[in-house]
N, C-alpha and C positions, 0 to 999 in steps of 0.2 A: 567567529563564534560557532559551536558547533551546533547541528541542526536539533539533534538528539542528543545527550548525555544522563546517565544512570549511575548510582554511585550506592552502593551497598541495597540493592534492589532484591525485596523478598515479596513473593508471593505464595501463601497458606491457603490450601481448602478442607474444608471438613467433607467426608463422606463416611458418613454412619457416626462411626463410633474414632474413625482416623483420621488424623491429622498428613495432609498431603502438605509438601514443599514443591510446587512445581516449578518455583524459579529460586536460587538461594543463595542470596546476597553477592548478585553480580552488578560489575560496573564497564561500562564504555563510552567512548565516545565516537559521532557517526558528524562528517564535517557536509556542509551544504554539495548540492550536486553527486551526491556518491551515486554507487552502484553496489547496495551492499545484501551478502548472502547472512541467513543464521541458515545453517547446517546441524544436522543431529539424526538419532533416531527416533523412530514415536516413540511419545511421551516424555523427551528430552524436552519440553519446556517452547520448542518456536512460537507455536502460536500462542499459546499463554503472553510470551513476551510481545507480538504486536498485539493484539489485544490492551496491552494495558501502553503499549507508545499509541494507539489510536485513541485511545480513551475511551474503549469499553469496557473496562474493568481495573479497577485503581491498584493498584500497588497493597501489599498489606505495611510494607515499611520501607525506606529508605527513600530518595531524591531522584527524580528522573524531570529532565527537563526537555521542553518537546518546543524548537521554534522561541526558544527564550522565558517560555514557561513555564511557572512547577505543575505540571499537572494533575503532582498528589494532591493538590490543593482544590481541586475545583472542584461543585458539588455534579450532581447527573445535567442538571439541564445547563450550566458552563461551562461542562466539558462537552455536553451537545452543540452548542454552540464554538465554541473552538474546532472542536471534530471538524464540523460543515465551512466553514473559512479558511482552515490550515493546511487538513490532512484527506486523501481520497482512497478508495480503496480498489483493488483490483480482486475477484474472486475463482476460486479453481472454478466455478460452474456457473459463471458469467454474471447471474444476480439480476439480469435485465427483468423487466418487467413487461410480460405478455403480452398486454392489453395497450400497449402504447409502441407508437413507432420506435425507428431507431434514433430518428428527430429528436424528437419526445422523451426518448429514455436520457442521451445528454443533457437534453435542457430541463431536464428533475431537480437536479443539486441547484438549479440557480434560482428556481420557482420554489424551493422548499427553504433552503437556509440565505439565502442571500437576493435581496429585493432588486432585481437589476431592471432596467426600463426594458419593454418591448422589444424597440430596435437593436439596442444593444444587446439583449439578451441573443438577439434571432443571431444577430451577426457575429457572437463568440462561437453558436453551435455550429454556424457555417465552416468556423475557420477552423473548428477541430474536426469535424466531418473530415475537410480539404487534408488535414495533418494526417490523416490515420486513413486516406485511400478510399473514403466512404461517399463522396461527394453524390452518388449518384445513387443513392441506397436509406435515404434519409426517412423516404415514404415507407418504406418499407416493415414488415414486424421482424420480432425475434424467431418467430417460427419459419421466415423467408429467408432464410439466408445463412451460410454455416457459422462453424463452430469458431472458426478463424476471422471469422469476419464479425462475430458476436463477442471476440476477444477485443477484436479493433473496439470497437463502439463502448466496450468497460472500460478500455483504455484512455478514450476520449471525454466519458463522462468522468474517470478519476481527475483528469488534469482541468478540466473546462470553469470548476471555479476559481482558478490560476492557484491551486493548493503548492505548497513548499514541499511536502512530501508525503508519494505515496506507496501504501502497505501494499503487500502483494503476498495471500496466500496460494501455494501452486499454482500458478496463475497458468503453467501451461499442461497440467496435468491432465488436461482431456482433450490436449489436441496430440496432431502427428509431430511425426520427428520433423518436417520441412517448415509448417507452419507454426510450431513451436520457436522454431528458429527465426523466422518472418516477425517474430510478434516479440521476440530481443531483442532484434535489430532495432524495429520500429519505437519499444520501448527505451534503446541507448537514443536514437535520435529525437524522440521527445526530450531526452534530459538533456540533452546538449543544445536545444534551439530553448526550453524555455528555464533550466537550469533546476529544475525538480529534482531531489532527491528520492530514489526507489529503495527500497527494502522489500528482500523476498523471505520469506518462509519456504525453503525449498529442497526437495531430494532430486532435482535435474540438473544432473550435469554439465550443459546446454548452459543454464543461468548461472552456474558455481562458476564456469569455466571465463564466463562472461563479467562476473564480479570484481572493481578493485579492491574490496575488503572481505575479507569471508571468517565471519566468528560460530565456532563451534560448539554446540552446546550438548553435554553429556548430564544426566540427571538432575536441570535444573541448572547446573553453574558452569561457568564460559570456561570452557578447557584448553582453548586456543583462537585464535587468531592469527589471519595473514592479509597485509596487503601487498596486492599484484602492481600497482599504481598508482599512480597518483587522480585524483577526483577532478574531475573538469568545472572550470570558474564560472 
C-alpha cells in the first residue's frame, strides 16, 4: 500500500481580489521507505504540496491519502493529532527550540502529542541521540553547537515518535557543501535501519541526486517524474 497517494489534488488561495491555483489537479503515488524529491521553481507549488501531505493546510478538492488515511477528511485538531503520530518534519532552519537542551528538543514530540512513560521516553531519546552521532551533546543548547549538528538533532526529533514519514523542506539549505552531504547520508541511513519514508521540497542537487523518485512540479501540476530505483523494504 502506498505511503502517500493523491488523485486529482487542487489547492485555491484568494489574495485580494484573485484567485491563485497553487497546486492543480495533481495525482501520485509515493510507496513506503522511498526517498523522494518534488523539484520546481519558486512558486511551482512544493511546499504548498507538503504542507497539505503534513496536514497543515487541507486540500481545496480531490483525495490524498497519507499512511492509509483520507486526510481531506479530518477536522484541525485530527489532523493535529495524526500529524504528531504519523508524520515529522525536518526544517531549512532547524526549528529547534532555544531555551531547551538538545535532550529536550527530541524529547518534545513525545511529551507534547504522545504520552510515553518516563523511562521509556528517556531511552527513545538516547537511542536517537546514539543514531544521529549526538551521544555526547545532549546537555547541551542550540546556540552550542553548529549548524550541522543542529540538523542532526531535527533529524532525530523528526524520526524519535517512530513517524512513517518524514517532510523535508530544504532541509540542507543553510548548511556547506560537505555537511550537507553528511546529513544525506545520515538521513539515507535513518530510512534504511528504521524504514521511514523522507520527502524533500528541494532545489539541491546533493538530495535530487540522492533521490529514487523525483517528481517535478511546474505551476502547480506534476510535469514529470522519474524513478532512479527501486525503494528499500
Amino acid at each position: 500500500m502506498a505511503i502517500v497517494e493523491a488523485e486529482g489534488l487542487w489547492k485555491k488561495f484568494i489574495a485580494g481580489d484573485i484567485e491563485v491555483e497553487a497546486i492543480r489537479g495533481i495525482g501520485f503515488s509515493i510507496v513506503p521507505a522511498s526517498f523522494v524529491s518534488f523539484i520546481g521553481p519558486s512558486g511551482s507549488g512544493k511546499s504548498t504540496l507538503l504542507n497539505m501531505i503534513g496536514c497543515l493546510d487541507p486540500p481545496t478538492s480531490g483525495r490524498l491519502l497519507v499512511a492509509g488515511q483520507d486526510v481531506t477528511r479530518l477536522g484541525t485538531r485530527d489532523a493535529a493529532a495524526f500529524r504528531g503520530t504519523h508524520i515529522g518534519f525536518i526544517f531549512q532552519d532547524f526549528n529547534l527550540l532555544p531555551v531547551l537542551t538538545v535532550f529536550e528538543n527530541i524529547e518534545y514530540p513525545l511529551l507534547m502529542v504522545q504520552n510515553w512513560p518516563v523511562a521509556e521516553r528517556r531511552a527513545r531519546v538516547e537511542k536517537m541521540l546514539a543514531a544521529v552521532g549526538m551521544s555526547d551533546q545532549g546537555h547541551k543548547f542550540p546556540h552550542q553547537i553548529s549548524g550541522g549538528q543542529k540538523q542532526r538533532v531535527a533529524v532525530a526529533r523528526a524520526l524519535v515518535t517512530r513517524a512513517e514519514l518524514v517532510l523535508a523542506d530544504e532541509p540542507t539549505a543553510n548548511l556547506d557543501r560537505d555537511t550537507a552531504q553528511r546529513i544525506i547520508t545520515l538521513m539515507k541511513t535513518m530510512r534504511d535501519e528504521f524504514g521511514t519514508t523522507f520527502i524533500f521540497s528541494t532545489h539541491d542537487s546533493k538530495i535530487v541526486s540522492n533521490a529514487e523518485v523525483v517528481f517535478t512540479l511546474e505551476d502547480g501540476r506534476l510535469a514529470a517524474s522519474h524513478h532512479s530505483g527501486e525503494a528499500h523494504a
